[in-house]
N, C-alpha and C positions, 0 to 999 in steps of 0.2 A: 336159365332163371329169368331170364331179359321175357321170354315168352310165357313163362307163369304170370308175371307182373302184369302184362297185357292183357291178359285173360282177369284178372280181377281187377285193372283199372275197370274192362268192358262191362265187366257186373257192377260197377259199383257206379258207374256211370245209367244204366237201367234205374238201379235202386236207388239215384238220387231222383231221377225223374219221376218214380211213385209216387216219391216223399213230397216234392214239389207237388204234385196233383191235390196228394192226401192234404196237405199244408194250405192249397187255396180252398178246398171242397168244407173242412170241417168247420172253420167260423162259418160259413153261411149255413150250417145247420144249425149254428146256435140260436137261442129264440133270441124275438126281439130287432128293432133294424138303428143300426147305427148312424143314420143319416136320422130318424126321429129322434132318437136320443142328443143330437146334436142341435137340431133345431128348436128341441125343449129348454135348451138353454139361453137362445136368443131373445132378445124383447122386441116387443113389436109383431106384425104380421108379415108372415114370409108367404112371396106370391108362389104358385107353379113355376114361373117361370126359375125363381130363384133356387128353390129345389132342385129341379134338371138342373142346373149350374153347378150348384153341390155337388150332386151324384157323380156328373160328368169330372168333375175336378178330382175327385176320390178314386177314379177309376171304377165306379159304380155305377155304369153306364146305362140310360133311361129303356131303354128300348132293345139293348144288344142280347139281353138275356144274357146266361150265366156262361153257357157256351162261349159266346163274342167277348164276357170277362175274362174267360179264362184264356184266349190267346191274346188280350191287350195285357192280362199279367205273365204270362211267359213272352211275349214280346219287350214288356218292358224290363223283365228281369233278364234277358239277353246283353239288353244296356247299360245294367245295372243301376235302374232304376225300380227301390222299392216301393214307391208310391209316396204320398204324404201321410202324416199320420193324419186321424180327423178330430183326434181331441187337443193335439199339440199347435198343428196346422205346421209342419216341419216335415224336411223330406226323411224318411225313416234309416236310413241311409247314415244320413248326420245324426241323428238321434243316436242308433248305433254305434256310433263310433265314438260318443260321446261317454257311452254308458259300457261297453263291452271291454274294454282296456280296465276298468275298474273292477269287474266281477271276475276277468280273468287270474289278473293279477293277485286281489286277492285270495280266491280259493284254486287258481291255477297253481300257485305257490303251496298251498297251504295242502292240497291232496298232494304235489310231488313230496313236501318233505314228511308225509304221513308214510306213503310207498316206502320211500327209501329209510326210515327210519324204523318202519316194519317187518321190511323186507328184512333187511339188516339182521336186526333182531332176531325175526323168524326162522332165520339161515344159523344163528349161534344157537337157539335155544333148542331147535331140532337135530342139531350136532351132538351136542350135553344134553339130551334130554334126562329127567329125570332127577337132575341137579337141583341145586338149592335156587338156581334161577328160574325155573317154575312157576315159582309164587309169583313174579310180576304176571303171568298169564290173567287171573282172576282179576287183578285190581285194573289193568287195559281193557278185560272186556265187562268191568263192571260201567269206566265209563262210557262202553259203545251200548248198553244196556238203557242207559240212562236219557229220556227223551232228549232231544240236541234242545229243542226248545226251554226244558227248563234250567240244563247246563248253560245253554249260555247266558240265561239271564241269571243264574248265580252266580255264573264270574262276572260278570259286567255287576254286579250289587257289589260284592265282596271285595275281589283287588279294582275295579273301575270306581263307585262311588263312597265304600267302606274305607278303603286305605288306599285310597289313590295312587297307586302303584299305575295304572296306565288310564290314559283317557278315554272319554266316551264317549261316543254317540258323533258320528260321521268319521269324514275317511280325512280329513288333514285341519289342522287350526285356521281360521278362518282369518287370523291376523297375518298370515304368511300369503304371497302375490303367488298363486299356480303358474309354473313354468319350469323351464329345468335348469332348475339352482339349488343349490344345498339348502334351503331353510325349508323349500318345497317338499324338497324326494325324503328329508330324515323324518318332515311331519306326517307324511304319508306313511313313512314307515313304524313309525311312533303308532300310531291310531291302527295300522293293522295289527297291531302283535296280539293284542289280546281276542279279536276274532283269527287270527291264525291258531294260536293256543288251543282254543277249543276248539276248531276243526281238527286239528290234529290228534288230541285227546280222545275225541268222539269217534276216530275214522282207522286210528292206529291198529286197534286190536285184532281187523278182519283184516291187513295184511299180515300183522306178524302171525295170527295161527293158519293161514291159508300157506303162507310159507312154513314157516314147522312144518307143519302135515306135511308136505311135499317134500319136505327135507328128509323127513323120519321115512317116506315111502322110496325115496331117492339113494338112500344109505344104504338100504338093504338089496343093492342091484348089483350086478356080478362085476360092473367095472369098478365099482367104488372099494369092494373087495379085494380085488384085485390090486389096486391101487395101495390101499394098504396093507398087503402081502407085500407088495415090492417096496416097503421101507420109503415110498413118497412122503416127502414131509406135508404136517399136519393142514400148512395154510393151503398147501398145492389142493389137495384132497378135498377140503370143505370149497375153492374154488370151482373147481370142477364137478362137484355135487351140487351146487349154487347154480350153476349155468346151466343144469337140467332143472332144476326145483320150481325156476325162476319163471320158465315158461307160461304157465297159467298164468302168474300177477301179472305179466305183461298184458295179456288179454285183458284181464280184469284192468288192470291201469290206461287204458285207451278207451274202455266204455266210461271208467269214471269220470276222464278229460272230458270227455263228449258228453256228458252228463254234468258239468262246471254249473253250465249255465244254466239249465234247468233245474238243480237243486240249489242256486244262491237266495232262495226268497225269502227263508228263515233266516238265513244269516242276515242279511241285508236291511229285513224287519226289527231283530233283535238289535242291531249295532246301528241302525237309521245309515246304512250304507248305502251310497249312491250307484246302482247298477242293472243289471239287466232283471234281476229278483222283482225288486218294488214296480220297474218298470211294464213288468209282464203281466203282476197283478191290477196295474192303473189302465190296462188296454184292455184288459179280459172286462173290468167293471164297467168301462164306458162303449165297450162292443165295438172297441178300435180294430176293424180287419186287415189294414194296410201293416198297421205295428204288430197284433200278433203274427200276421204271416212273416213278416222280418225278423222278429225272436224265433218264429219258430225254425223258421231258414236256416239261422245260425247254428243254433239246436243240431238242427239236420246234419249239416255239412260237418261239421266240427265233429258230432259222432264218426260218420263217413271216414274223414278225413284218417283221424285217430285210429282208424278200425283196419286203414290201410295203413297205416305206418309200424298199427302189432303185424298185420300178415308179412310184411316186407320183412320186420323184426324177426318172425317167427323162421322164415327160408331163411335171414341170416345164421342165426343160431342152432339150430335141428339140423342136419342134413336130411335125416329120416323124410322132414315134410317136403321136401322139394322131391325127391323121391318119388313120394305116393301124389305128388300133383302131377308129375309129370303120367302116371302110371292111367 
């Protein structure tokens, strides 16, 4: 196993380094240059000289061509340094990490307890299928049906501003000092329930029928027959039908992780949440390269990351796959 594992760190180690490529090569196909959009902002007259100063400071180097940027940006991300940003004037680094704890947290949480309350689901309703539990199938996937954009701004009208049931609009009361003390962590938690809610609302329905279905295809297999021929009791039976079903959402639940931070921009718009969402639209608009490459980074790895911990997942659980990898 130790030597499967190897073999798809080495892949995955390749395919971070495309991404890195792909990741510095695509803002600079974007139109437009972000050192005049920067400068458009300044009063007064800016010499040449002061320009190359710019550039140079950005990592946008006068003379090196795009080449000579692309080894001072894989050099300095060796260091771990992501540059500055050019609309912030901040190392992106610290921007990051200012902002990425927040959009994790919130919709990191908020996709796990959709899975597992999916899953869950999925695993009983394709056991009983055909039962009177059923009917919750339509009313889950009428709210994944439903734009997220105009769900959540009907919860946040209704229980947010209608009947004040939870607060709105940012991520903690601003009369509570940020740190970690109980007025802090309970307001924070206060302010995410109602964007958790509706992530969860909006996200649940494609795990529980992705499980069903595999539950309902899982059932009819010769061990599970088996199994209940031999008088196994009920919970053993749906466990171990469960632990083959489950396989794909695993899959699917590592791209979703790795997809956090790429799909927080709605939420984060809708609920004025402070995180990596709004941050990625404020870099995209001012033709920030330093900071989209740092979101995108993140993006990258995070997928990566996630994508090895289903495959490691996947040799835990299957015997079959470690098998046909060694084969």
């Amino acid at each position: 196993m130790n030597r499967i594992v190897f073999r798809r760190l080495a892949l995955y180690a390749v395919t971070a380094w495309v991404a890195i490529t792909v990741n510095f090569m695509l803002p600079r196909f974007m139109p437009g240059n972000p050192i005049q959009t920067l400068i458009g902002k300044l009063t007064g007259q800016v010499t040449p000289a002061e320009i190359r100063s710019i550039r140079l400071s950005f990592g946008l180097g006068f003379k090196q061509g795009i080449f000579g940027e692309y080894l001072t940006y894989l050099t300095q991300l060796v260091h771990g340094n992501l540059g500055v940003s050019i609309t912030l004037g901040a190392p992106v680094s610290t921007i990051l990490g200012e902002t990425v704890p927040w959009t994790v947290g919130l919709i990191g949480i908020a996709t796990f307890i959709s899975f597992a309350i999916g899953t869950f689901m999925g695993a009983l309703l394709g056991w009983s299928r055909g039962s009177r539990f059923d009917s919750l199938i339509p009313t889950f996937t009428f709210f994944q049906a439903v734009p997220y954009f105009f769900l959540a701004t009907v919860m946040l009208l209704v229980f947010g501003s209608h009947l004040h049931w939870f607060p709105v609009l940012g991520a903690y009361n601003e009369s509570v000092t940020p740190g970690f003390n109980w007025p802090f962590i309970s307001s924070v938690v206060r302010y995410g329930e109602l964007p958790v809610i509706s992530i969860v609302l909006a996200s649940i329905a494609g795990w529980m029928l992705g499980m069903r279905n595999m539950m309902i295809t899982v059932i009819g297999e010769d061990f599970v027959l088996m199994a209940v021929a031999m008088g196994l009791p009920r919970r053993k039976v749906i466990m171990h039908a469960a632990r083959n079903a489950i396989l794909p959402s695993i899959a699917n639940l590592s791209l979703a992780f790795g997809l956090v931070v790429s799909g927080a921009l709605l939420v984060e718009l809708v609920f004025n949440y402070p995180g990596v969402g709004n941050l990625l639209l404020q870099a995209v608009l001012n033709e920030d390269y330093p900071l989209i490459q740092g979101i995108f980074l993140v993006i990258t790895f995070t997928v990566l990351v996630f994508n090895l911990i289903a495959d490691v997942a996947y040799l835990a659980l299957d015997p079959r796959t470690r098998i046909q990898a060694t084969v």
